[in-house]
C-alpha positions in Angstrom: 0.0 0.0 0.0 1.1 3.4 -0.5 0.4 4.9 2.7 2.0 2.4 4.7 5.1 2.8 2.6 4.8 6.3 2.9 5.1 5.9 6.7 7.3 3.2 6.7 10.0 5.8 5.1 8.9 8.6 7.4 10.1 6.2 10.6 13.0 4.8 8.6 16.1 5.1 10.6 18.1 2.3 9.4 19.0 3.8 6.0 21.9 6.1 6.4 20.5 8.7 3.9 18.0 9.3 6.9 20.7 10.0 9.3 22.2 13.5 9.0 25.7 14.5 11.5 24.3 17.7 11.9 21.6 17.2 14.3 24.2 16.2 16.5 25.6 19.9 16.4 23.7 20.1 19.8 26.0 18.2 21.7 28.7 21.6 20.9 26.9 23.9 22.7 25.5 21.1 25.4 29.2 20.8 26.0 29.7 24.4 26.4 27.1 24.5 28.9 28.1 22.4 31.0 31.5 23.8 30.9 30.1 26.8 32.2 28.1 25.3 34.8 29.3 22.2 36.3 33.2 23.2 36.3 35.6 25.5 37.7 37.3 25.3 34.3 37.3 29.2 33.3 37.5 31.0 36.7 41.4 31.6 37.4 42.9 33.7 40.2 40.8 35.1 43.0 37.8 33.9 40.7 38.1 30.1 42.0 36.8 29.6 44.6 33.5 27.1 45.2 31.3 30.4 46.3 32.3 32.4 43.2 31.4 28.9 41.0 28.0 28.6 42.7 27.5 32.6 41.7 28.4 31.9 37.8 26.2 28.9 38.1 23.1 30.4 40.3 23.3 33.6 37.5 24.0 31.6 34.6 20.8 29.4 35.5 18.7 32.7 35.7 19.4 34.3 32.8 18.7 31.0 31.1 15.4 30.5 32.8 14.6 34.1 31.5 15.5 33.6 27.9 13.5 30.3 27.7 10.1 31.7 29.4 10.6 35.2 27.1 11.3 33.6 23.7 8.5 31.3 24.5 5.5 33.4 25.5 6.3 35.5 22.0 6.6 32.0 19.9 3.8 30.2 21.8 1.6 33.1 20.3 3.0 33.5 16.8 5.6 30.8 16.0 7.5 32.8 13.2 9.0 34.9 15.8 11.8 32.8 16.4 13.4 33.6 12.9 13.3 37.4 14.1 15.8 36.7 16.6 19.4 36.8 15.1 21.1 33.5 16.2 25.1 34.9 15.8 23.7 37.5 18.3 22.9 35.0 21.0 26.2 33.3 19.7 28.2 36.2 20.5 26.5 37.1 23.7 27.9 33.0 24.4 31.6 33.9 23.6 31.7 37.2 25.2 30.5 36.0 28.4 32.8 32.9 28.7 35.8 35.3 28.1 34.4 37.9 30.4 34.2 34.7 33.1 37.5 33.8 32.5 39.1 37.3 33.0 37.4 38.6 36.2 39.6 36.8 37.9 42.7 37.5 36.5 41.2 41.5 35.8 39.0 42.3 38.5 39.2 42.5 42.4 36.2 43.1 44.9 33.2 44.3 43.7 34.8 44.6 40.1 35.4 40.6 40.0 31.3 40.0 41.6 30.0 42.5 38.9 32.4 41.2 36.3 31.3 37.3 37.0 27.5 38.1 37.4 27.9 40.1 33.6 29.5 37.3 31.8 27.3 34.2 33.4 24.2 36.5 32.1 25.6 36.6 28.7 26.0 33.3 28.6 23.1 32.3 30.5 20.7 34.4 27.9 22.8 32.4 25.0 22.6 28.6 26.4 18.6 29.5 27.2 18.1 30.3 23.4 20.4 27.2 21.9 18.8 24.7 24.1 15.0 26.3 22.8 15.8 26.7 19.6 17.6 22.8 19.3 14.5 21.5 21.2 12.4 23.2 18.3 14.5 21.6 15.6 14.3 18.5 16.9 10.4 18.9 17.6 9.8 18.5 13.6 11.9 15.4 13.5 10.5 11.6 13.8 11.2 10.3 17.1 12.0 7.3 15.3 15.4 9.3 14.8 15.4 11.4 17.5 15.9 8.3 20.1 19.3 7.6 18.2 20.6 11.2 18.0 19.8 12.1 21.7 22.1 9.5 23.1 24.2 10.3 20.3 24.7 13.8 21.2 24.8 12.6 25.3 27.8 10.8 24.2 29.7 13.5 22.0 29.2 16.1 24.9 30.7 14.2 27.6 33.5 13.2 24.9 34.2 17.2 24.4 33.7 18.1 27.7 36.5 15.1 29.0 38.6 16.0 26.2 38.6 20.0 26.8 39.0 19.6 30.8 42.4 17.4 30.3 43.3 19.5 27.7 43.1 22.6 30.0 44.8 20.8 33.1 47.3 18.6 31.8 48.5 21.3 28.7 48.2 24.4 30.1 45.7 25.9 26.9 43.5 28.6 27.7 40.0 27.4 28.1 38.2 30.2 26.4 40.2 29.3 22.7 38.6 25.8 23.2 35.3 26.8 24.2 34.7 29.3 22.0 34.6 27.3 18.9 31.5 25.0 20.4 28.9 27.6 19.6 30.0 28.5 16.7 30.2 24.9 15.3 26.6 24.1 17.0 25.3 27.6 15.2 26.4 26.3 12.1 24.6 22.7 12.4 21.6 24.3 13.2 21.1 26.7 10.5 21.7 24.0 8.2 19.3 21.4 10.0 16.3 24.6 10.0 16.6 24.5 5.9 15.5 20.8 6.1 12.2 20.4 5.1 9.7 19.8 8.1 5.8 20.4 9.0 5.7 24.0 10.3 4.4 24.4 13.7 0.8 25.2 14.6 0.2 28.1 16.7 -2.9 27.0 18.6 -3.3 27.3 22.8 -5.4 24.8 23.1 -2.4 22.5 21.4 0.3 23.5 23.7 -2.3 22.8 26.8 -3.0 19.3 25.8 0.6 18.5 24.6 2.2 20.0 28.2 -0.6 17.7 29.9 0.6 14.8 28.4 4.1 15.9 29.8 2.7 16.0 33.7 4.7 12.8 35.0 7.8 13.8 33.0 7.3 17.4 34.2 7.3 16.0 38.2 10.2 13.7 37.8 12.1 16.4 36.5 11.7 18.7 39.2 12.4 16.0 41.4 15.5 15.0 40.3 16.6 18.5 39.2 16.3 19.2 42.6 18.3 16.3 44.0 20.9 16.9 41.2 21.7 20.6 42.4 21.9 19.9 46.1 24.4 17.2 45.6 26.2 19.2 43.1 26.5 22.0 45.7 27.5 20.0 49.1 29.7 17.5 46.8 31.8 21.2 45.5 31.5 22.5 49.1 32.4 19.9 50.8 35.5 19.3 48.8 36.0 23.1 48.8 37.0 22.7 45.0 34.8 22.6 42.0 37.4 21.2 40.1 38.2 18.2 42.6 34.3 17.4 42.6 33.9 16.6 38.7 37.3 14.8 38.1 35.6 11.1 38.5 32.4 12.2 37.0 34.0 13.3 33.7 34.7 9.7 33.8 31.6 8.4 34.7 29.3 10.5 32.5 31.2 9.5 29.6 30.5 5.6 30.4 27.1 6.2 31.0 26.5 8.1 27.8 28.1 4.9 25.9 26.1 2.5 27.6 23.1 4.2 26.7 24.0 4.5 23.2 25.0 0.7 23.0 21.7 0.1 24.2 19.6 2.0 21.8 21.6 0.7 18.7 21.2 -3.1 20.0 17.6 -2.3 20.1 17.5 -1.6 16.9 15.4 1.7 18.3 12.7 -0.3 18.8 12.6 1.6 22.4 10.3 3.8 24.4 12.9 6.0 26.4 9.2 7.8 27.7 8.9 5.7 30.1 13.1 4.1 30.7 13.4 7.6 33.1 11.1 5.1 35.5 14.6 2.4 36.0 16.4 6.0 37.4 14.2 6.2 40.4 15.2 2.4 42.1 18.7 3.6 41.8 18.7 7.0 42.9 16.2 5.8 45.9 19.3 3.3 46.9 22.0 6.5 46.6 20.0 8.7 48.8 19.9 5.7 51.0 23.4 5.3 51.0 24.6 9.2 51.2 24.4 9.5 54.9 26.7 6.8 55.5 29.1 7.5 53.1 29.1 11.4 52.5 31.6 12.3 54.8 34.6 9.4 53.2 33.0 9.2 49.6 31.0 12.8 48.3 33.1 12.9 44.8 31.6 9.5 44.0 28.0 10.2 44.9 28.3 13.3 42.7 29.5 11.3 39.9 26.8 8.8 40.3 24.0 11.5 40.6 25.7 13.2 37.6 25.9 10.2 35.8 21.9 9.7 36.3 21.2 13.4 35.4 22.9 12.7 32.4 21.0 9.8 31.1 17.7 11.9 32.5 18.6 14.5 30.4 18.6 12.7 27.2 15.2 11.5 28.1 13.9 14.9 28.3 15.3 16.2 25.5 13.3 12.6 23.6 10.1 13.2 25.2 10.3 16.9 24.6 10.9 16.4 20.8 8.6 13.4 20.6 5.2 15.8 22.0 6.2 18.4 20.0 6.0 16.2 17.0 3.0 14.7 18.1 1.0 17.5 18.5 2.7 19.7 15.7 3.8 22.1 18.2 7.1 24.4 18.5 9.5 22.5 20.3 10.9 25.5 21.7 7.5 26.7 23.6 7.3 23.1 25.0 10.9 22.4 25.7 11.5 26.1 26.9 8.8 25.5 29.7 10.3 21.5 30.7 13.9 23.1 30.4 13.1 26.6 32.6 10.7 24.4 35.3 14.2 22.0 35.7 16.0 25.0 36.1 14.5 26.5 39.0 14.0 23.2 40.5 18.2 22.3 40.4 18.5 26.4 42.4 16.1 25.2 44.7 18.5 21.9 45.1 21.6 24.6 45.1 20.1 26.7 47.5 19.4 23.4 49.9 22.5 22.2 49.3 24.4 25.4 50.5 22.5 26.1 53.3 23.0 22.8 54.8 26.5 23.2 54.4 26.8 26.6 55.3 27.4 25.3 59.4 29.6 22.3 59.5 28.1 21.6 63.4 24.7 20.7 61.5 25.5 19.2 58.4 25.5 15.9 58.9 21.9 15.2 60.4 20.9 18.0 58.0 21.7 15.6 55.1 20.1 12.4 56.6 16.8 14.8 56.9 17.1 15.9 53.4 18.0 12.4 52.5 15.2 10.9 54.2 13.0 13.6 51.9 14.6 12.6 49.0 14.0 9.0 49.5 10.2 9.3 50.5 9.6 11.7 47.0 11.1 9.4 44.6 9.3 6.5 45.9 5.3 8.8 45.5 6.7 9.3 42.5 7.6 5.9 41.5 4.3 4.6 43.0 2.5 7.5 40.7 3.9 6.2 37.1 3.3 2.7 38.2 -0.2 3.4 39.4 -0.9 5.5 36.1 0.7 2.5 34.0 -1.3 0.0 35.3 -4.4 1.7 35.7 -5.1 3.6 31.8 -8.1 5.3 31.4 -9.5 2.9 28.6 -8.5 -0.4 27.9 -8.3 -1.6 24.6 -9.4 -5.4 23.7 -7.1 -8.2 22.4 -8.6 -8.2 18.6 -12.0 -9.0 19.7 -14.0 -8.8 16.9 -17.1 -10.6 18.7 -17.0 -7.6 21.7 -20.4 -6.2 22.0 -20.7 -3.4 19.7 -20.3 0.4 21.4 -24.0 2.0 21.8 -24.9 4.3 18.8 -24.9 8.2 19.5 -27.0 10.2 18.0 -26.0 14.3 17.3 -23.2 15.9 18.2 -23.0 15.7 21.6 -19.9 14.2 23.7 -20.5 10.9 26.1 -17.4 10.2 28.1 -14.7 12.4 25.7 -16.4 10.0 22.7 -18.2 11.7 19.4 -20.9 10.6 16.9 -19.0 8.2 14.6 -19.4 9.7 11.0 -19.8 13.7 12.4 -17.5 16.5 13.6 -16.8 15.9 17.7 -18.4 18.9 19.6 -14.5 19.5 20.4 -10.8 17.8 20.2 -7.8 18.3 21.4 -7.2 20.7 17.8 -9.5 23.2 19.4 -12.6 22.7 17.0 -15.6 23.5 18.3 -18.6 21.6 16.7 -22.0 23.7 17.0 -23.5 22.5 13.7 -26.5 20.0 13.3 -25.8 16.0 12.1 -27.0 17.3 8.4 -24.4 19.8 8.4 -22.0 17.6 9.8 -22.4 15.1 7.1 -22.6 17.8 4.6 -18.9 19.7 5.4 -17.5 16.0 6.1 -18.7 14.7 2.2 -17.9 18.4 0.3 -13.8 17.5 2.9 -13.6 14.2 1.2 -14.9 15.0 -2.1 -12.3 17.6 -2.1 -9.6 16.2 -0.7 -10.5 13.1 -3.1 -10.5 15.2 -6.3 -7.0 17.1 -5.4 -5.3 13.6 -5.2 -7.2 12.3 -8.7 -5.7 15.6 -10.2 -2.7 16.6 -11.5 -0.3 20.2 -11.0 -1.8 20.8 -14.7 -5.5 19.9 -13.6 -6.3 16.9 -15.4 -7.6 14.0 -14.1 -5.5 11.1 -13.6 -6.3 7.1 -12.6 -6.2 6.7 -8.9 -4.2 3.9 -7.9 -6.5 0.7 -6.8 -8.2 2.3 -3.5 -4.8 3.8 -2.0 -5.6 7.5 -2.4 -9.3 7.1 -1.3 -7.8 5.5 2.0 -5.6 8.2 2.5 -8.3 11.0 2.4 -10.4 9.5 4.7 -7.7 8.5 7.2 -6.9 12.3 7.0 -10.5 13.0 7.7 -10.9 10.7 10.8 -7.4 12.2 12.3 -8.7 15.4 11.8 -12.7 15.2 12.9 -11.2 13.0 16.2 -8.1 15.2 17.0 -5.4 12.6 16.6 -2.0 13.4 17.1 0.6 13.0 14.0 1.8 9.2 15.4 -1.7 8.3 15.7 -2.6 9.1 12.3 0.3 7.5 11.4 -0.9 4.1 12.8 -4.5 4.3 12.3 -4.1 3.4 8.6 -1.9 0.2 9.8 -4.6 -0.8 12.2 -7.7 -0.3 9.7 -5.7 -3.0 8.3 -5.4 -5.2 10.7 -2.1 -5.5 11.3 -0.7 -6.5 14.5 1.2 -4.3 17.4 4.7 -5.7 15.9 4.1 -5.7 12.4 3.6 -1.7 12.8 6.4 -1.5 15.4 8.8 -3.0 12.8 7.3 -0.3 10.0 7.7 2.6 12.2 10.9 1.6 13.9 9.2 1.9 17.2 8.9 -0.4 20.0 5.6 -2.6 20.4 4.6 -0.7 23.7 4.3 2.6 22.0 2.2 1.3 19.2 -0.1 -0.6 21.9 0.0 3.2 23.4 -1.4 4.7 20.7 -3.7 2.3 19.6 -5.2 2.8 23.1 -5.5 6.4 22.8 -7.2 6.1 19.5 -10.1 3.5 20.3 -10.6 6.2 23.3 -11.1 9.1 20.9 -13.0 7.4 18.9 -15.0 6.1 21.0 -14.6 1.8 19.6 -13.9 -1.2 21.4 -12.5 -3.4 18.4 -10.6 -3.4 15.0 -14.0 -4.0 13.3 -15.0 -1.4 14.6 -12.6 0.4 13.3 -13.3 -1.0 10.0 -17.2 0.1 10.4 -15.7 3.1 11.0 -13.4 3.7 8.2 -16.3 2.3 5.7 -19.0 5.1 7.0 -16.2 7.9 5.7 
């Protein structure tokens, strides 16, 4: 069929024509970030110090949070905005304020080297905030089918730049500011090549954005749950070591072996994987290291870090999946979504900081200060492990095991909405794409026949307006599976298996076409029988044959 080759080559992976270096130019700046924030590698001189590192950091997180909920609110409304904004400007602003970091010390004494730190980790700050949008946005119009490969992907390449650049700055003496300054640049680069690709432009709707940041609710709470814990063991591991550079020499390490482990595991899988739901294996460990801390914290904080670290990492590729994949879904800008996940997991980790340094700020109380924040940290993760279970196991509609013979769904008459379900055959009083239905069944009928007459004749025609021979009942079927997405509100990887399913093929026949794995097809096949309101594939047949 030509529809399901169609999709088959939208969620083709394995073909390297489908694989593009560029979209890894992410992991430059990632690499620069994290530069800035999780080392003491440009502060020199009076500058380097753990108080002046938690400063650049505490700024640098600000100014980033700012960017991302500015840019946002002016894209959320009218998504062409973000080609007003001049990328080399944000670029610069990068450049300048790593160089302006790396001088105060060396420049500036007193309230000069505080005024010249908070200036630089703003302009960097205001830079990383519009990257890490603006990357989220271009991966937003991608297939999640690819991006589960190229987040790993990039994971691994930052931690292999940011390794590389923090020996090459201790063990050859070269200024850190030469090396850093080329990762924006080459990530600037890569993404204005990857926004001439072609992709489906987002749609500037509220009611989108509402429904695709619901969806996001359990990532959204196990982010600011482990964005908190990540910045309060960042900031009493640095503290308690008094060096920032001391506390990230094992976790260099460790970051980069967790990064290749994770990409080992998504290329054995073939990227037949769900990483929406992998972020729920993080929780079992991090509950046993919050366990652990208070026994070890005072002999071993360097190697907690590096485990935390090396958990955050792996969390973060997840985020930047799931961000992608919803923006995808729900034809959304990735920067609006991602901006609000990224800015929310920002103030969570200087709520962690803030923690952190106030427990350590008296050395009399630290210790049973940590087992209390421990103890906290060990009850949240375990609600919120007893949360995604409980929502996992307990869906809001089941669907039957290809049960042809199940009692067929009572017959609605009008318009009106029972339980979230429509009128099979007329326009749903409302979706999830914001239409509102206020006309009668006749009218109903009426717009749906002129939609598929129309849409039937512009795929029977040629560019030069002469009809041509449809091919067997291909074109037909993709009209009216464009019809049912639409009338029912279906998100772009329903639609995409709704044509497989009126087909009756199974969860892993459509897994192997899409290169997803079997639990995300069973996903969305739930989510569709719910919307439209049918309790079996023949039903879904019935349905198909009244459009």
């Amino acid at each position: 069929m030509a529809t399901m080759i169609e999709f088959s080559r939208t969620g083709d992976v394995s073909s390297p024509r489908s694989l593009r270096l560029r979209y890894l130019g992410l992991a430059f700046f990632w690499a620069c970030s994290m530069l800035t924030f999780r080392s003491a590698i440009l502060l020199t001189g009076n500058a380097d110090t753990p108080e002046f590192n938690t400063l650049v950091v505490v700024v640098s997180f600000l100014a980033n949070m700012t960017t991302l909920f500015s840019i946002s609110a002016l894209v959320e409304r009218t998504p062409e905005n973000l080609a007003k904004f001049s990328p080399w400007l944000f670029c610069g602003a990068i450049i300048a304020g790593i160089a302006l970091i790396h001088l105060a010390g060396a420049r500036f004494e007193g309230s000069g080297l505080v005024a010249a730190l908070v200036a630089g980790s703003a302009l960097a700050g205001v830079g990383y905030g519009y990257f890490w949008g603006s990357w989220a946005d271009v991966l937003g119009r991608m297939h999640p089918s690819r991006t589960v490969l190229y987040a790993p992907a990039a994971l691994l390449l930052t931690t292999v730049l940011f390794l590389g650049i923090s020996l090459a700055v201790s063990l050859a003496a070269v200024p850190p500011v030469l090396l850093m300054a080329s990762l924006p640049v080459i990530s600037l680069l890569c993404l204005i090549r990857c926004r001439t690709d072609d992709a489906c432009e987002p749609q500037a709707e509220g009611r989108r954005y509402l429904t695709a940041l619901t969806s996001l609710v359990p990532l959204i709470i196990a982010t600011l749950v482990f964005s908190c814990l990540f910045g309060f063991m960042w900031e009493t591991a640095v503290l308690s070591v008094d060096s920032a550079t001391d506390a990230h020499g094992f976790p260099l390490v460790l970051n980069l072996v967790a990064a290749l482990g994770l990409f080992i595991f998504v290329i054995a899988s073939r990227r037949h994987i769900n990483l929406s739901w992998t972020y729920q294996l993080l929780i079992p460990i991090s509950i046993v290291l919050f366990a652990v801390v208070p026994f070890f914290w005072t002999v071993h904080p360097v190697i907690l870090n590096a485990i935390m670290s090396a958990i955050y990492g792996v969390f973060d590729v997840i985020i930047w999946y799931m961000v992608a994949a919803t923006a995808y879904d729900f034809a959304v800008s990735g920067f609006v979504v991602g901006g609000l996940v990224r800015a929310l997991s920002i103030l969570a980790r200087l709520i962690g900081i803030g923690i952190g340094y106030l427990v350590m700020l008296v050395p009399e109380v630290a210790s049973g200060a940590i087992v209390g924040v421990c103890i906290a940290a060990v009850y949240l993760l375990v609600m919120l492990l007893w949360f995604l279970w409980h929502s996992a196991k307990h869906p809001s509609f089941e669907v039957p095991e290809d049960n042809d013979d199940a009692e067929p769904a009572p017959s609605l008459t009008g318009p009106a909405i029972v339980y979230g379900c429509v009128n099979l055959g007329s326009k749903p009083t409302a979706n999830e794409n914001g239409t509102d239905g206020t006309s009668s069944s006749a009218e109903s009928a009426e717009i749906d026949s002129a939609n598929a007459e129309a849409a039937m004749a512009n795929a029977t025609t040629d560019a030069a307006g002469t009809e041509k021979e449809p091919p067997a009942d291909d074109t037909p079927d993709e009209a009216v599976f464009a019809l049912i997405a639409e009338d029912y509100g279906l998100t772009r990887r329903e639609a995409e298996v709704l044509p497989y399913l009126a087909r009756g093929r199974s969860a892993k026949v459509i897994a192997e076409a899409l290169f997803v794995s079997e639990s995300t097809i069973r996903t969305h096949t739930r989510r569709i029988f719910e919307k439209t309101c049918i309790h079996s594939k023949q039903e879904l047949i019935d349905l198909v044959d009244k459009y």
